[in-house]
N, C-alpha and C positions, 0 to 999 in steps of 0.2 A: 125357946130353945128346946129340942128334940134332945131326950134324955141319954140318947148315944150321944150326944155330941160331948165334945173335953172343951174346955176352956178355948185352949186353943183354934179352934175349929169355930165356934161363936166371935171370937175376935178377927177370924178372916170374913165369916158372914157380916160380919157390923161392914166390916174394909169395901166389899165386897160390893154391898148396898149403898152405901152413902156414896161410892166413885159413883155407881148407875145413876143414884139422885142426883150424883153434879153434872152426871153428861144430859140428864133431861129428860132422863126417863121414870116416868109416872113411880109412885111408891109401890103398886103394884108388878110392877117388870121388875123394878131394881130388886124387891125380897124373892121373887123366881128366880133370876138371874143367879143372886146369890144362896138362895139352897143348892140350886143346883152344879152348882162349883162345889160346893163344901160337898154334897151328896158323893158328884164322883170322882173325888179327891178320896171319899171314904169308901170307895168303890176298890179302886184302883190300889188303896193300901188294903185289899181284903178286911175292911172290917164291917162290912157289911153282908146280910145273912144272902142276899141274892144279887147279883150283877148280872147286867148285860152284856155281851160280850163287845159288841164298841165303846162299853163305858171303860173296861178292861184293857181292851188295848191299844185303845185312840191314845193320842197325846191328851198331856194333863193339860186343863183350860189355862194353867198359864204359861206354858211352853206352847201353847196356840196361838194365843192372848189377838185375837182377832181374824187369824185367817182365814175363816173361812167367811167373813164379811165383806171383804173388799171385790173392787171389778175385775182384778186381774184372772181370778178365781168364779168359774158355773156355778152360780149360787147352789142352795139346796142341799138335800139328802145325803148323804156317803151311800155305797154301792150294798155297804153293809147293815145298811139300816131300811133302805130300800127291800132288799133280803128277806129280813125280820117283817117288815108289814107284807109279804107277799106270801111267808109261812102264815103269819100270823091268818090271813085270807086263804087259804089251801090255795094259790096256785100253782098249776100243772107247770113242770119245767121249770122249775125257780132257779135251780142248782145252777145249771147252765148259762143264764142269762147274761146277759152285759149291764152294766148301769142304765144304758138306751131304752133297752128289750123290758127291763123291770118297770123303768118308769113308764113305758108305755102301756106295760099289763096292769099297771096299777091307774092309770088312769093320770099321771101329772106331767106329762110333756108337752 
């Protein structure tokens, strides 16, 4: 357990983990899965020294609690995360782009 972390917070990571172990995924995905639920749960209550800005203002993983998994839904990236790796690579025009236009400059369409 990460010494920020309260009680609290370790007992949704246990939660957290152990459902990913019952749905069948490897010991490794299930403790990713669940840091990073508790991470930006700690994000999103500012107690955390730096945040991304879609960890800030997406919805919390469990007011998501899967949507952006399913078919009905273009798998992949948000527009704003898309965004962030296309500063992250200086390119030109980012500001302007569509979801389309970024994942095209970024190479994932």
């Amino acid at each position: 357990m990460p010494k920020e972390w309260t009680a609290e917070q370790e007992r949704q990571y246990e939660h957290v983990k152990d459902s990913a172990k019952d749905r069948g995924a490897s010991t490794k995905r299930a403790k990713e899965v669940a840091a990073r639920t508790v991470n930006k749960n700690r994000a999103q209550a500012g107690e955390t020294k730096t945040a991304t800005r879609s960890s800030v203002r997406d919805k919390s993983p469990q007011q998501r609690g899967g949507q952006r998994s399913g078919t009905d839904r273009p798998k992949g990236l948000t527009r704003d995360q898309l965004y962030a790796e296309a500063r992250k690579k200086n390119i030109e025009g980012r500001s302007t782009m569509t979801k389309g236009q970024l994942q095209k400059a970024l190479g994932k369409s």
